[in-house]
Steps between C-alpha positions, in 0.01 A plus 500: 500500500298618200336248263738610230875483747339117572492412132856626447622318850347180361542562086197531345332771335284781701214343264526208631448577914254743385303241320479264808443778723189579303360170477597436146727229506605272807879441590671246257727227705790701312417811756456306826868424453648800372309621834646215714856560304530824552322494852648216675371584841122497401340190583383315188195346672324808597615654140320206337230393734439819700596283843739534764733785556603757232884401582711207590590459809878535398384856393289584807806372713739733349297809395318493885818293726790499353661166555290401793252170457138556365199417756395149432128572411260303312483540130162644549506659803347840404290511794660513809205305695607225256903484614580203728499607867825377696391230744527562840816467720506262799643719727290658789263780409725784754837435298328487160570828257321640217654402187666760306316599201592487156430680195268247271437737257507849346314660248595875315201678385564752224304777434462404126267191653789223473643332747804241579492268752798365666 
């Protein structure tokens, strides 16, 4: 989406994205929630504060599983070496299986240099 198709998907003027684009003027409360209005699945706290997933989890759920339940990760989990590891089970080692694996995360590269992570 172009800077100037945003503006009209949010309703502000062209001058306006273009001005915080080039460092002129920062956002104004008033376009964090024409953003968050119009674009209910992105996640106001990385919007605002640059943290945690571009998405909710409502919108990764439905855009990446349908109606299946999201992983229950950490809030912060962005490295994998940081997710909790499942404890062991008490059953002997010969009967015990590999957990399946699950998708914790997937990130689209784009060749304009963007990226969305799910």
């Amino acid at each position: 989406m172009t800077a100037r198709q945003f503006s009209a998907e949010i309703g502000v003027s062209a001058g306006t994205i273009s001005n915080i684009l080039g460092g002129r003027n920062n956002p104004s409360v008033e376009l964090y929630v024409r953003i968050l209005n119009r674009f209910r699945t992105i996640n106001p706290q990385w919007l605002l504060l640059g943290t945690g997933s571009m998405y909710t989890m409502n919108a990764q759920q439905t855009a990446l599983f349908g109606d299946m339940k999201p992983l229950d990760l950490p809030a912060e989990a962005d490295d994998p070496s940081e997710m909790p590891k499942p404890a062991p089970a008490a059953m002997p080692v010969a009967s015990r299986q590999a957990a399946p694996r699950q998708i914790a995360r997937i990130i689209v590269y784009y060749t304009d240099g963007t990226y969305e992570e799910r």
